[in-house]
C-alpha positions as CSV (number, residue, x, y, z in Angstrom):
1,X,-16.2,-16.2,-3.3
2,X,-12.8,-16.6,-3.6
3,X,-13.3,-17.2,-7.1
4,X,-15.3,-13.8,-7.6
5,X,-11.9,-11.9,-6.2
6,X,-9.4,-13.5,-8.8
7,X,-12.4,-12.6,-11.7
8,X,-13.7,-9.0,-10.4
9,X,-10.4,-7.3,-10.8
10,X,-9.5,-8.1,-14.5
11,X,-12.2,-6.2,-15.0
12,X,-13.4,-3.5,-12.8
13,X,-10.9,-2.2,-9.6
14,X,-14.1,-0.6,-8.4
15,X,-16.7,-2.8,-8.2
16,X,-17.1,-4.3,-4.6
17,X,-17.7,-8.0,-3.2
18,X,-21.0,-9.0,-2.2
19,X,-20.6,-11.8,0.2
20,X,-23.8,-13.7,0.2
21,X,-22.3,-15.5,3.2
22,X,-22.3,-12.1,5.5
23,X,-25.7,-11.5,7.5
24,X,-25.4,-8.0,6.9
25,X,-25.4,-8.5,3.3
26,X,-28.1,-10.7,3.3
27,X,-30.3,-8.3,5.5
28,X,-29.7,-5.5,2.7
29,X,-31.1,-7.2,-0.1
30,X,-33.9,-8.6,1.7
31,X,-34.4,-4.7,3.2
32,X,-34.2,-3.6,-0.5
33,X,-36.5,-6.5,-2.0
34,X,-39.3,-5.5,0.9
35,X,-38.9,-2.3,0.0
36,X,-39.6,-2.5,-3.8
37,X,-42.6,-4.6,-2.8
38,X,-44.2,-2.0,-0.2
39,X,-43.6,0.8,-2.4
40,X,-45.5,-1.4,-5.8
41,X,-48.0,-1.9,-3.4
42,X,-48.3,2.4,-2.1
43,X,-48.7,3.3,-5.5
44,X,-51.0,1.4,-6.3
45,X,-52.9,2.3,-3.1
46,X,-52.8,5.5,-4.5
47,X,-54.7,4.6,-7.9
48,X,-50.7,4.5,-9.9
49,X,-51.2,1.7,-12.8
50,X,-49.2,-1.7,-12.2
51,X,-46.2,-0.9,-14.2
52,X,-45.9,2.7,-13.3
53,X,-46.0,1.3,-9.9
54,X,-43.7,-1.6,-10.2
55,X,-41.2,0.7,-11.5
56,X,-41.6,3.0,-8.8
57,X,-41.2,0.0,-6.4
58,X,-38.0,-1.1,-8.1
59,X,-36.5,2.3,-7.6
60,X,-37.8,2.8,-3.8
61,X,-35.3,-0.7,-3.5
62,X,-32.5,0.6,-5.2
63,X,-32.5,3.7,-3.4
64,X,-32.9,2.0,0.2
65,X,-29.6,-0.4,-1.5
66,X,-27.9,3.2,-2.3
67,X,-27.9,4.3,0.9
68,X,-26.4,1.3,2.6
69,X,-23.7,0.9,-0.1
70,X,-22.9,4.5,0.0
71,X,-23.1,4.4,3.9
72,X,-20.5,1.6,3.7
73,X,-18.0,4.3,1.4
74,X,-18.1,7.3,3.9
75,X,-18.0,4.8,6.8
76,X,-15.9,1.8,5.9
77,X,-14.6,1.0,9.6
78,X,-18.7,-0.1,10.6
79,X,-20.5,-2.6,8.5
80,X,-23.6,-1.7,11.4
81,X,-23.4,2.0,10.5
82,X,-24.7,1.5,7.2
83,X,-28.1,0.9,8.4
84,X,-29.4,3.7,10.7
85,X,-29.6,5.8,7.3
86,X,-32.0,3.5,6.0
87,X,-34.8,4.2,8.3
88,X,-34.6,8.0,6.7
89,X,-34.6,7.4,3.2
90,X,-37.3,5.2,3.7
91,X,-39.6,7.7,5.4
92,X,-38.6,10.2,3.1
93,X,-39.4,8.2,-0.2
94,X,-43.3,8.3,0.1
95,X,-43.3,11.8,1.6
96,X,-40.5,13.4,-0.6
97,X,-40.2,11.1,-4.2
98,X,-38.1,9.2,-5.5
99,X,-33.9,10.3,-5.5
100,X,-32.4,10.4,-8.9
101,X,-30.2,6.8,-8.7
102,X,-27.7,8.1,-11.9
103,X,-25.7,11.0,-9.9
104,X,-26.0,8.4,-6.8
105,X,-24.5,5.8,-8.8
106,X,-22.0,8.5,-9.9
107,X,-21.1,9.4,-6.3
108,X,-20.7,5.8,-5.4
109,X,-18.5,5.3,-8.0
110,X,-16.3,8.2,-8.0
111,X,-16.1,7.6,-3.7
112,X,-14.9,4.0,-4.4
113,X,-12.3,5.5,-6.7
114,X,-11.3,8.0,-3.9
115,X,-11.5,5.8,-1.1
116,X,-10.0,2.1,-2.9
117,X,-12.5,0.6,-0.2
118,X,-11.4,-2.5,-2.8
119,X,-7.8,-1.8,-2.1
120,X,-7.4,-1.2,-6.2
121,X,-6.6,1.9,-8.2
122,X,-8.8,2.7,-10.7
123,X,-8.5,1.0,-14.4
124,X,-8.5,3.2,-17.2
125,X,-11.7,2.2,-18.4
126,X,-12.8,2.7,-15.0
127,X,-11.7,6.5,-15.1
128,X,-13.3,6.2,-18.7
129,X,-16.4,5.2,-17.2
130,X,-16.7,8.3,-14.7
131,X,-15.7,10.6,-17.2
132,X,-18.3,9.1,-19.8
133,X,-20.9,9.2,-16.3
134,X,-19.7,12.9,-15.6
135,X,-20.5,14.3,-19.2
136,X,-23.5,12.4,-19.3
137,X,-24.5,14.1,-16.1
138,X,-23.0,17.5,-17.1
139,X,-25.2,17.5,-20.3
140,X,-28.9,15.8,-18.5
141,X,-28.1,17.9,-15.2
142,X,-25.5,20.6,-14.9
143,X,-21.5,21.5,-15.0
144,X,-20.9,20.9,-11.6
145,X,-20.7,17.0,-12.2
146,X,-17.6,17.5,-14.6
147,X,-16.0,20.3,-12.3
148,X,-16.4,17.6,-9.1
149,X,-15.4,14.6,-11.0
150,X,-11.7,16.7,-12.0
151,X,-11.4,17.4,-8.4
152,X,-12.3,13.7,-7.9
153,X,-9.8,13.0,-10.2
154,X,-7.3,15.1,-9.5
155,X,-6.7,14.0,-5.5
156,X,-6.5,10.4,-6.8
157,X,-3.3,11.6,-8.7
158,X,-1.4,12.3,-5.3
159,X,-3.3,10.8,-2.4
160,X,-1.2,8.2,-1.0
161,X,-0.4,5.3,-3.3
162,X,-1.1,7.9,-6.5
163,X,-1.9,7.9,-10.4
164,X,-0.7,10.5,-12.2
165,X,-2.3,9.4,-15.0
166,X,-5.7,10.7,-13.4
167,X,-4.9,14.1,-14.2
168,X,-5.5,13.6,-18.2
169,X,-9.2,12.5,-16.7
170,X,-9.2,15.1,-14.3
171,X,-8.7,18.0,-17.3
172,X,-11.1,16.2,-19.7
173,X,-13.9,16.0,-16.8
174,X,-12.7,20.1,-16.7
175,X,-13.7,20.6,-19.9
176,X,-16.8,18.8,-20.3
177,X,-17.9,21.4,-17.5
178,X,-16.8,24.3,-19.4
179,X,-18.5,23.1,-21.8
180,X,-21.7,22.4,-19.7
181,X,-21.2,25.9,-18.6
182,X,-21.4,27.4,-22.1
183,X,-24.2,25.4,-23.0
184,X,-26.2,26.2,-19.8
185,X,-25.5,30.0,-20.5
186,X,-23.8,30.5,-17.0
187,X,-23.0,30.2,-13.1
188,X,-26.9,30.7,-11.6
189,X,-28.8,28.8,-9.4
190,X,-31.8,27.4,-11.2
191,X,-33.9,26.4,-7.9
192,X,-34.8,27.6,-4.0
193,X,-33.5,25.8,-1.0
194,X,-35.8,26.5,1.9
195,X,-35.2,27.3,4.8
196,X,-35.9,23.5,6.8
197,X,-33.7,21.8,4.0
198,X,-30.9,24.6,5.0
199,X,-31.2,23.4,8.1
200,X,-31.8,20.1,8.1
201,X,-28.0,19.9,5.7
202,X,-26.7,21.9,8.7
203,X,-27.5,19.6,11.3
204,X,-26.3,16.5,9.1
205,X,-22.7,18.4,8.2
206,X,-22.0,19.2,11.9
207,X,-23.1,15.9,13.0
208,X,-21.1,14.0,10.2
209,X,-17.8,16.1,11.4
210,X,-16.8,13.3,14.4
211,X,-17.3,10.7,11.5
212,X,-14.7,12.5,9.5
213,X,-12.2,13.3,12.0
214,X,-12.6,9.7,13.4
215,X,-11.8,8.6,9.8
216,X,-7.8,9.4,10.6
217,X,-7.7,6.1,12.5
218,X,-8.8,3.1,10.0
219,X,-8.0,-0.3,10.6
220,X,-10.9,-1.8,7.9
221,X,-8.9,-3.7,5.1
222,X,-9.5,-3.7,1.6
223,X,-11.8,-6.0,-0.4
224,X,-8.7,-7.6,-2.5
225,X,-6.1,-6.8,-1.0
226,X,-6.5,-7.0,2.3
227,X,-4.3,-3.8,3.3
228,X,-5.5,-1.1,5.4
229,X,-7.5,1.9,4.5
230,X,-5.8,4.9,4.1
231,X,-6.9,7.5,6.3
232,X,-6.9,10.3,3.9
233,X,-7.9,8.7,1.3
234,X,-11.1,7.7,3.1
235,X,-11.7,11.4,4.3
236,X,-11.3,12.8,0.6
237,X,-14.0,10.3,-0.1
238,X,-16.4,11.5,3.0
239,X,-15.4,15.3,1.9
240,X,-16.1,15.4,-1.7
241,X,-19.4,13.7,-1.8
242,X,-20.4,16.2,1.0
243,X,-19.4,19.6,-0.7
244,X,-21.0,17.4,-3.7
245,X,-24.5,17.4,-2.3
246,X,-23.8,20.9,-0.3
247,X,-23.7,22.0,-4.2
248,X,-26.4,20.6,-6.1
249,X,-28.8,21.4,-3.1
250,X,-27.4,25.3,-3.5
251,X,-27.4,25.1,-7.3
252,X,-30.9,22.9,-7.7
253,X,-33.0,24.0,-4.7
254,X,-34.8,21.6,-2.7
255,X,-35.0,19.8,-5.6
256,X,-31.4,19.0,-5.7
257,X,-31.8,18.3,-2.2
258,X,-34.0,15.6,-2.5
259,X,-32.1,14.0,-5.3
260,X,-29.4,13.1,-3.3
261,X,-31.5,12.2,-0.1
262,X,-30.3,8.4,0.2
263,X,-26.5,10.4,0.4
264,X,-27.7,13.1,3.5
265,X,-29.8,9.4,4.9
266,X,-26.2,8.2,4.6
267,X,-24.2,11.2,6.5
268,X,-27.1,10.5,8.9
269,X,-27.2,7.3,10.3
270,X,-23.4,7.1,10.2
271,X,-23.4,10.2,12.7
272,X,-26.1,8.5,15.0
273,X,-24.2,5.0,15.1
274,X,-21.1,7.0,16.3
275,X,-23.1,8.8,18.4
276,X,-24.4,5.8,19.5
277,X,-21.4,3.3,19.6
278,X,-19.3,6.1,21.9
279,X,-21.9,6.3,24.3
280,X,-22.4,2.6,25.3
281,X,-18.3,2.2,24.8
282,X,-18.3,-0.3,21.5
């Protein structure tokens, strides 16, 4: 392991250890990997052929792994918390679909850059790498991917410990929305939210809202360099990806909803092990 932190850096600040030695990391993949089996064996329950169905399977996994390792972003102080959210993604996979992984993968990215949960600013080529993620996003989904990702962008150039540098990303994610925005021919909504998702993103915000204010005290270190999180740095993280999937959900309808679910799983079980850890005193 030790030889995995002197290697990682050099070429990525935000790709995260996976200690093979901690149970909790252990418990994900197997979570994951029985996952991927259960859902290859639903589909083809349901008369899907074997690779169709091993592809679904593989996804189901990596969706369950999303929303522990995106769990772990908004709520780096509890390993624990990470796993409440699971238990809702996976009763809304069968019942719901499949999330889309690329804009989770996006948000994971762009809240690690946000966060420095590895205790690294961002390389350029990992700022390249969101901008490249954004656009590619911006042009398969909509503008809002390039709008968020120069906000993203832009609070990394003076949250504590700063790069200014980020704002050269932060205008060239700017205008790979504009340009999204010509393209798309304009600002409207392009599905319906009903009225149980509205409701159900309601309930998740004003339960997450203890997580965030709780946030302010942080005494998890980073991966590499062992320092403490900064507060606001971690809040920015919890905030963003929020008004993130507050947005695709208004702009893309329940379908937008739905393709962030492993994320709203996320704000979820976070909330309840809060919940949970302030009522028996842990």
């Amino acid at each position: 392991m030790d030889y995995y932190r002197k290697i990682i850096p050099k070429f990525t600040a935000i790709g995260r250890l996976l200690d093979f030695e901690d149970t909790t990391n252990r418990l994900i993949l197997a979570i994951s990997f029985l996952t991927s089996l259960l859902g290859f064996g639903w589909e083809l329950i349901l008369g899907k052929g074997f690779f169709p169905s091993a592809i679904w399977g593989i996804e189901a996994g990596i969706a369950i792994f999303f929303t522990w390792g995106l769990a772990r972003e908004i709520d780096p102080e509890h390993s624990l918390s990470a796993f409440p959210g699971i238990v809702l993604t996976l009763l809304g996979l069968p019942i719901l679909g499949l999330p889309d992984l690329i804009i989770l993968l996006w948000m994971l990215i762009v809240a690690r850059m946000l966060n420095r949960t590895t205790g690294l600013p961002a390389k350029v080529t990992d700022s390249l790498a969101i901008v490249l993620l954004s656009g590619y996003l911006v042009w398969q989904a909509n503008w809002l991917f390039g709008l968020i990702a120069a906000v993203a962008f832009f609070l990394d150039s003076f949250l504590p410990n700063p790069r200014r540098r980020q704002i050269l990303f932060a205008v060239i994610a700017l205008l790979a929305s504009l340009v999204g925005i010509v393209l798309s021919g304009g600002f409207s909504p392009v599905g319906n939210l009903r009225i149980y998702s509205l409701l159900a993103m309601l309930v998740i915000t004003l339960l997450f809202i203890p997580v965030v204010i709780r946030a302010r005290q942080q005494h998890a270190s980073a991966d590499f360099t062992q320092e403490t999180l900064y507060p606001s740095r971690v809040q920015a993280a919890q905030i963003l990806t929020l008004a993130t999937c507050w947005l695709l959900a208004i702009w893309g309808g329940d379908a937008g909803f739905v393709s962030v679910l492993p994320m709203w799983s996320a704000y979820l079980g976070t909330s309840v092990y809060g919940l949970g850890a302030q009522l028996f005193n842990r």
